[in-house]
N, CA and C atoms as an extended XYZ file, in Angstrom:
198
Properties=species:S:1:pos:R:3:atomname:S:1:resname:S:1:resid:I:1 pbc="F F F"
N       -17.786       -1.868      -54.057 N   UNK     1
C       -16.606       -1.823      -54.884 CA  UNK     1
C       -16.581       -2.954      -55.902 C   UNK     1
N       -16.971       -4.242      -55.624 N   UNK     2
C       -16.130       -5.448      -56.700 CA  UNK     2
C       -17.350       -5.487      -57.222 C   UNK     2
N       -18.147       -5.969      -58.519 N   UNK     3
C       -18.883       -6.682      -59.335 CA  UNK     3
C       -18.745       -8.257      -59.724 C   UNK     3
N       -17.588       -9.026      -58.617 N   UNK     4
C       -17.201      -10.152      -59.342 CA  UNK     4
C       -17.722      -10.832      -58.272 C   UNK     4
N       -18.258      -12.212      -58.785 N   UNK     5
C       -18.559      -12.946      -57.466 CA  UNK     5
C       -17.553      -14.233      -57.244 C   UNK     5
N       -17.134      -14.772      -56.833 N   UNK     6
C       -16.488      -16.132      -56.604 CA  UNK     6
C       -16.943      -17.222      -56.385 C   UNK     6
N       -17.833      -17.869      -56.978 N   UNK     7
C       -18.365      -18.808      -56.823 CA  UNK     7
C       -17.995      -20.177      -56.362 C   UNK     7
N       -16.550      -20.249      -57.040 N   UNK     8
C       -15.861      -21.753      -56.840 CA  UNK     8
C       -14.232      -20.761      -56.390 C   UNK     8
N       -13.658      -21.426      -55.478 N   UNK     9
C       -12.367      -21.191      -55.801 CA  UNK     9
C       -11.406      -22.342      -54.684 C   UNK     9
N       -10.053      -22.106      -55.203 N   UNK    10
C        -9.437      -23.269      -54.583 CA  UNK    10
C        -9.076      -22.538      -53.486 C   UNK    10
N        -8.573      -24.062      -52.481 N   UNK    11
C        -8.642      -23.249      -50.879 CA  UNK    11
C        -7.345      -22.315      -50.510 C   UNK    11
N        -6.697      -23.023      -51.358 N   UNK    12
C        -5.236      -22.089      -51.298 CA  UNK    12
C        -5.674      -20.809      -52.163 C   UNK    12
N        -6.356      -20.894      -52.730 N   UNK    13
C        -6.738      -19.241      -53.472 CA  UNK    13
C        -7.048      -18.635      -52.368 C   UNK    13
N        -7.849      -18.938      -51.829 N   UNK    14
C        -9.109      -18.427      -50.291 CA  UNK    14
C        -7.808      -17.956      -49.469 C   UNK    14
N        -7.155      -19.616      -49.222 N   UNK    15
C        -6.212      -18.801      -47.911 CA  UNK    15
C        -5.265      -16.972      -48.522 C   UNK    15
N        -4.840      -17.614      -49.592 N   UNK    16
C        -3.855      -16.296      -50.024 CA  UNK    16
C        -4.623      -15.171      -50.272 C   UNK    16
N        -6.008      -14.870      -50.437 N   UNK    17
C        -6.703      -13.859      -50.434 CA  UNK    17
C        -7.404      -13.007      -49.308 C   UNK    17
N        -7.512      -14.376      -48.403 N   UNK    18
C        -7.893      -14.096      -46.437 CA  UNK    18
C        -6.313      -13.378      -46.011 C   UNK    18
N        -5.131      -13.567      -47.215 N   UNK    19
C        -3.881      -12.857      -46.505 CA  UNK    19
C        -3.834      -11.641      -46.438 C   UNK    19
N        -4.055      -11.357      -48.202 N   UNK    20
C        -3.863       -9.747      -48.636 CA  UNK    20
C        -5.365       -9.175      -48.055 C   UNK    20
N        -6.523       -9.997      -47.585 N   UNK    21
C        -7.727       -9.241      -47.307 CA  UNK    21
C        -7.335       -8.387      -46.023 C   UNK    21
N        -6.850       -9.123      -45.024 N   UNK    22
C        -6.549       -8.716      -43.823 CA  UNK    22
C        -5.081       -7.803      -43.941 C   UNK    22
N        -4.299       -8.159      -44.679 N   UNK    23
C        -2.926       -6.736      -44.786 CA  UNK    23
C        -3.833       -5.692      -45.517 C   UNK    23
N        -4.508       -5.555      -46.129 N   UNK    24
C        -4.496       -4.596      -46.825 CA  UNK    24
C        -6.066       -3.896      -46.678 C   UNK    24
N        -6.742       -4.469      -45.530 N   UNK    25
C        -7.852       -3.782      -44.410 CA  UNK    25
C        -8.769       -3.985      -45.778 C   UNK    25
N        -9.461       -4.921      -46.746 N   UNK    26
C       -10.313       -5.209      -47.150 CA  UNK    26
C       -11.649       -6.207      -46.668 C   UNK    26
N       -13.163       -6.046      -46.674 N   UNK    27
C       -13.824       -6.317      -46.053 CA  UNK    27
C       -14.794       -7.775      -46.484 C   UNK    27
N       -14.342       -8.279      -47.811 N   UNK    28
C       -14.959       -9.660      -48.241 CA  UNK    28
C       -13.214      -10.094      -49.650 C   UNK    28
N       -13.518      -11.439      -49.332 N   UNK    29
C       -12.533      -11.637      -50.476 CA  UNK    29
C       -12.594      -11.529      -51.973 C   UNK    29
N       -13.816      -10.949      -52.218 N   UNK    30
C       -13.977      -10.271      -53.884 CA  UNK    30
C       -13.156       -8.873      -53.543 C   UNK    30
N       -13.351       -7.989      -52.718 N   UNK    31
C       -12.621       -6.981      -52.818 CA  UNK    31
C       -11.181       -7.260      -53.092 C   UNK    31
N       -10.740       -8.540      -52.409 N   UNK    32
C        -9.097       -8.768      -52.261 CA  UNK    32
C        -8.565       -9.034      -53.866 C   UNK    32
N        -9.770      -10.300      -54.422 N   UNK    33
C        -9.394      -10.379      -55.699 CA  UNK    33
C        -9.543       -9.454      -56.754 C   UNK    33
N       -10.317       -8.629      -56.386 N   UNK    34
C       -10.290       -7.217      -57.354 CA  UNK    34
C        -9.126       -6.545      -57.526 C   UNK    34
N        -8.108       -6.306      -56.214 N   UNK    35
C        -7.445       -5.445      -55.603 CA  UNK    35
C        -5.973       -6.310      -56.523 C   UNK    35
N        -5.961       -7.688      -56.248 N   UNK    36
C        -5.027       -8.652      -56.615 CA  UNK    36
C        -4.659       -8.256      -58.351 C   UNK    36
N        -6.047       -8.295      -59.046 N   UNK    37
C        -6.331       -8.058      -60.574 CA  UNK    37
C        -5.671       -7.118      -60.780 C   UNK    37
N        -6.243       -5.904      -60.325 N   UNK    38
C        -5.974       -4.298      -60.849 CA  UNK    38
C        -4.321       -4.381      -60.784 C   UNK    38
N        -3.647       -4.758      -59.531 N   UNK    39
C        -1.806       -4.342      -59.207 CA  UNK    39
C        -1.574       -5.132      -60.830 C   UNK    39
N        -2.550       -6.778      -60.915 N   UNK    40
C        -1.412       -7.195      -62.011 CA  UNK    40
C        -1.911       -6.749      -63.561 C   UNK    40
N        -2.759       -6.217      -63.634 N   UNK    41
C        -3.011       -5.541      -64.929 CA  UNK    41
C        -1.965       -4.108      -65.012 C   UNK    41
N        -1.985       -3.493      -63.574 N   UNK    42
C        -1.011       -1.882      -63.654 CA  UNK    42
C         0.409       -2.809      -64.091 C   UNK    42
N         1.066       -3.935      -63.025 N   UNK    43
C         2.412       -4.170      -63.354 CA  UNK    43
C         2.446       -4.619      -64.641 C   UNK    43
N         1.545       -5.121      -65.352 N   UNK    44
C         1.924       -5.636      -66.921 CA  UNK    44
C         2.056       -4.302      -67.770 C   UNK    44
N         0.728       -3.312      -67.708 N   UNK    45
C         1.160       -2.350      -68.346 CA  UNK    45
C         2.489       -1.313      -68.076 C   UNK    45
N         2.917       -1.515      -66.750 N   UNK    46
C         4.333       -1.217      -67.011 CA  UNK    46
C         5.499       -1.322      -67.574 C   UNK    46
N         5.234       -2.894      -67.076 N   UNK    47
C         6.642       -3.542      -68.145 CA  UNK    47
C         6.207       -3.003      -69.649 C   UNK    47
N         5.186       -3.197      -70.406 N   UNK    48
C         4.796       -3.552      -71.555 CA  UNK    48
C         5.493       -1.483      -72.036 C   UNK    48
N         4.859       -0.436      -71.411 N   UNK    49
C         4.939        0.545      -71.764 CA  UNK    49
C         6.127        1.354      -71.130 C   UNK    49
N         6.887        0.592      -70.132 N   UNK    50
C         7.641        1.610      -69.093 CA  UNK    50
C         6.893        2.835      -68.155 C   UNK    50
N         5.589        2.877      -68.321 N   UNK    51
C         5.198        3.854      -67.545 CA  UNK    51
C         3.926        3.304      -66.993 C   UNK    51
N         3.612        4.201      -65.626 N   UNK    52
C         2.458        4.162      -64.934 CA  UNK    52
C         1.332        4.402      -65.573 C   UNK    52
N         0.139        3.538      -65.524 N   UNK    53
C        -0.932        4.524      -66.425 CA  UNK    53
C        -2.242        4.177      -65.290 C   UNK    53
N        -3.101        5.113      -65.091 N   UNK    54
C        -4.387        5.202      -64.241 CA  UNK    54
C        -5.490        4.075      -65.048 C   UNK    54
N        -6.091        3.509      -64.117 N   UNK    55
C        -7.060        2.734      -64.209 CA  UNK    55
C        -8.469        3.230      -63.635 C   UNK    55
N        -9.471        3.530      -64.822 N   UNK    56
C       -10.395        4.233      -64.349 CA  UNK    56
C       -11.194        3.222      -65.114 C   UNK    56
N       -13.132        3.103      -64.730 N   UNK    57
C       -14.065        3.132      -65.514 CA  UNK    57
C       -14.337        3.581      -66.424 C   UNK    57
N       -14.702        2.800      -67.324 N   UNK    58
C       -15.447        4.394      -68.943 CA  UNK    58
C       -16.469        4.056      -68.404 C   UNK    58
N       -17.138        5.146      -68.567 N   UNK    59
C       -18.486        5.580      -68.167 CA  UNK    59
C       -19.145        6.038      -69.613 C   UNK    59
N       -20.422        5.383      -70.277 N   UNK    60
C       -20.844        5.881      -71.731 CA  UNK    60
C       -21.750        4.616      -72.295 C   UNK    60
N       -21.844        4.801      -73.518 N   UNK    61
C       -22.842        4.097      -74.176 CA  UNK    61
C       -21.943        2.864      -74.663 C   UNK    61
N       -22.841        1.620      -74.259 N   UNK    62
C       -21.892        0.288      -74.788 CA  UNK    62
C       -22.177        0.220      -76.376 C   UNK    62
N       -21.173       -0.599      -76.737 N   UNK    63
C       -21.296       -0.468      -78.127 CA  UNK    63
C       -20.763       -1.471      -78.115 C   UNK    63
N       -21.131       -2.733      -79.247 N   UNK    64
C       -20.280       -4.153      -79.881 CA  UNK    64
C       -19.518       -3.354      -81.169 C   UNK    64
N       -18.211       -4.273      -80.614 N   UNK    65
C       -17.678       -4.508      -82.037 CA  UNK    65
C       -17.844       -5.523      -82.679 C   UNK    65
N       -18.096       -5.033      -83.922 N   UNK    66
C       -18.306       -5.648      -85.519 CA  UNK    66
C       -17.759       -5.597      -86.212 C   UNK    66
């Protein structure tokens, strides 16, 4: 599932992520911080739009912008 690694983090990050890892039956704490990301990217685009919107991968050819 996650692509992110954690290399450094503070211990109170660790503890609060060993929280939601274990409520929320996740199996390393990159999953937790993935899981942490995604709710606060959905709750911003709520406020910002009033509505729910799905969070998916694009799947396709990368391209830079120029």
């Amino acid at each position: 599932m996650p692509d992110i690694e954690l290399p450094f983090t503070h211990p109170e990050l660790v503890d609060a992520l060993e929280v939601i890892m274990n409520r929320e039956g996740f199996d390393t704490l990159e999953q937790a911080a993935e899981f942490v990301l995604a709710q606060s990217v959905r709750e911003g685009i709520k406020r910002i739009t009033g509505k729910g919107r799905a969070l998916y991968a694009i799947k396709g050819k990368k391209t830079t912008c120029v």
